[in-house]
PLY file of the C-alpha trace (Angstrom):
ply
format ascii 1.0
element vertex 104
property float x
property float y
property float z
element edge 103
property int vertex1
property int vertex2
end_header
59.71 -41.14 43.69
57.45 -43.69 45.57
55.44 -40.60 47.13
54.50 -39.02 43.78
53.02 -41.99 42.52
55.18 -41.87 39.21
56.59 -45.05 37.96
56.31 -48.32 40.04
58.85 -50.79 42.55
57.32 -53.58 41.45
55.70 -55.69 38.01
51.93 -56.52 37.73
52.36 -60.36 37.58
49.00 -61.57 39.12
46.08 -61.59 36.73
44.41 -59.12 39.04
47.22 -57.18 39.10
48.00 -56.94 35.38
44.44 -56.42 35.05
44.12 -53.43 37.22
47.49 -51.80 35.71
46.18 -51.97 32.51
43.18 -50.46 33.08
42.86 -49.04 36.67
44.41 -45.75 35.61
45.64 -45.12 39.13
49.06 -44.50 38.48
50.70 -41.39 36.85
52.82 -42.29 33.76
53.96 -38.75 32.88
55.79 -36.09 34.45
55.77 -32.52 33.32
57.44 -29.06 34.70
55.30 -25.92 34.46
57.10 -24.70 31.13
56.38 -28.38 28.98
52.74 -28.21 30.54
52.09 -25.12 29.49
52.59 -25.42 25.66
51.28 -28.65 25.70
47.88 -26.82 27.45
47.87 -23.94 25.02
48.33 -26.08 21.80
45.16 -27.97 23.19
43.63 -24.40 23.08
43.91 -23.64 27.08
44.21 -19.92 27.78
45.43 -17.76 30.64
47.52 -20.56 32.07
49.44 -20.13 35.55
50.74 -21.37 38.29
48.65 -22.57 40.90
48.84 -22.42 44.93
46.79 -24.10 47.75
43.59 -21.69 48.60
43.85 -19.95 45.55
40.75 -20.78 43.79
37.95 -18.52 42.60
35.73 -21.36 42.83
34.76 -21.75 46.27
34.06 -25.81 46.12
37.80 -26.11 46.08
38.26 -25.10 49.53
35.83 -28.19 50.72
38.37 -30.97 48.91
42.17 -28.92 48.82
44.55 -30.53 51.20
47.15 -28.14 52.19
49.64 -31.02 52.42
49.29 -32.53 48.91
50.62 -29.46 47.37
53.94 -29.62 49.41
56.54 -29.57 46.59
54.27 -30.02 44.02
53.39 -27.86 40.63
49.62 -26.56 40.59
48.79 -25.33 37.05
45.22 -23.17 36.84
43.88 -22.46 32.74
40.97 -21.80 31.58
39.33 -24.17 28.68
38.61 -22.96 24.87
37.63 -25.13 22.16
40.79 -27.16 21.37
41.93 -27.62 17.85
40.99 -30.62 15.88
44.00 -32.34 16.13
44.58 -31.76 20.39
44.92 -34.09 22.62
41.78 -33.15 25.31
42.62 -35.69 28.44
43.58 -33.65 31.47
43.60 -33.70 34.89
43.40 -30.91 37.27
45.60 -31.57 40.29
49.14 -30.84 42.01
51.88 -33.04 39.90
54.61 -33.88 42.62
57.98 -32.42 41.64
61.30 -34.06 42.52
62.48 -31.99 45.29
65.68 -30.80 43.25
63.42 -28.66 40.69
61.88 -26.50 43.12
0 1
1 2
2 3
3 4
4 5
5 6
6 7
7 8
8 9
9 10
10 11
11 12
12 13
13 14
14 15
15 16
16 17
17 18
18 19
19 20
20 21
21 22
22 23
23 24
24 25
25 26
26 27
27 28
28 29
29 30
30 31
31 32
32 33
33 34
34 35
35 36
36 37
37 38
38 39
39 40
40 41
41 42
42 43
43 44
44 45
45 46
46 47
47 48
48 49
49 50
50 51
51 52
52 53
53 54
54 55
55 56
56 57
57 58
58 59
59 60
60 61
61 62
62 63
63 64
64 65
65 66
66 67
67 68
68 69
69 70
70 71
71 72
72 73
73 74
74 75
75 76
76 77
77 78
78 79
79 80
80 81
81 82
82 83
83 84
84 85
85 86
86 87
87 88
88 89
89 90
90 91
91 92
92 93
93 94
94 95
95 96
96 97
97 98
98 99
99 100
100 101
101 102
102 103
């Protein structure tokens, strides 16, 4: 779990600390498998929603920043926006969530 970045080994106790985990947003707090991901994009109004692999990206800027080695036994998801509804959440990310290695 330590190398996915999900959870943590030890409490904020500093006031730095505290501070930053409150509001540094560096950590992942969530983790989803391809099927929960997907409704959860498509009732925020994503469309054409797949899985994703290293290199393959129509948009050509990815291949200056993709690291082959971050998507080792990880879950890329690619979608394309719409409008959401109303009442979606919006806040996304786009990048490879690690997977434990037992769900591959």
């Amino acid at each position: 779990m330590s190398s996915s970045g999900l959870g943590t080994e030890a409490r904020a106790r500093s006031p730095g600390s505290v501070m930053s985990a409150l509001f540094g947003h560096a950590r992942h707090h969530w983790l989803w498998d391809f099927k929960a991901a997907r409704l959860e994009l498509e009732r925020s109004g994503f469309r054409e929603i797949r899985r994703a692999q290293y290199g393959d990206s129509s948009e050509a800027s990815f291949a200056d920043v993709e690291e082959e080695a971050r998507w080792a036994n990880c879950l890329g998801i690619k979608s394309v926006g719409n409008k959401p509804p109303a009442n979606a959440r919006t806040s996304c990310r786009s990048a490879p969530v690690p997977l434990p290695a037992m769900t591959c």
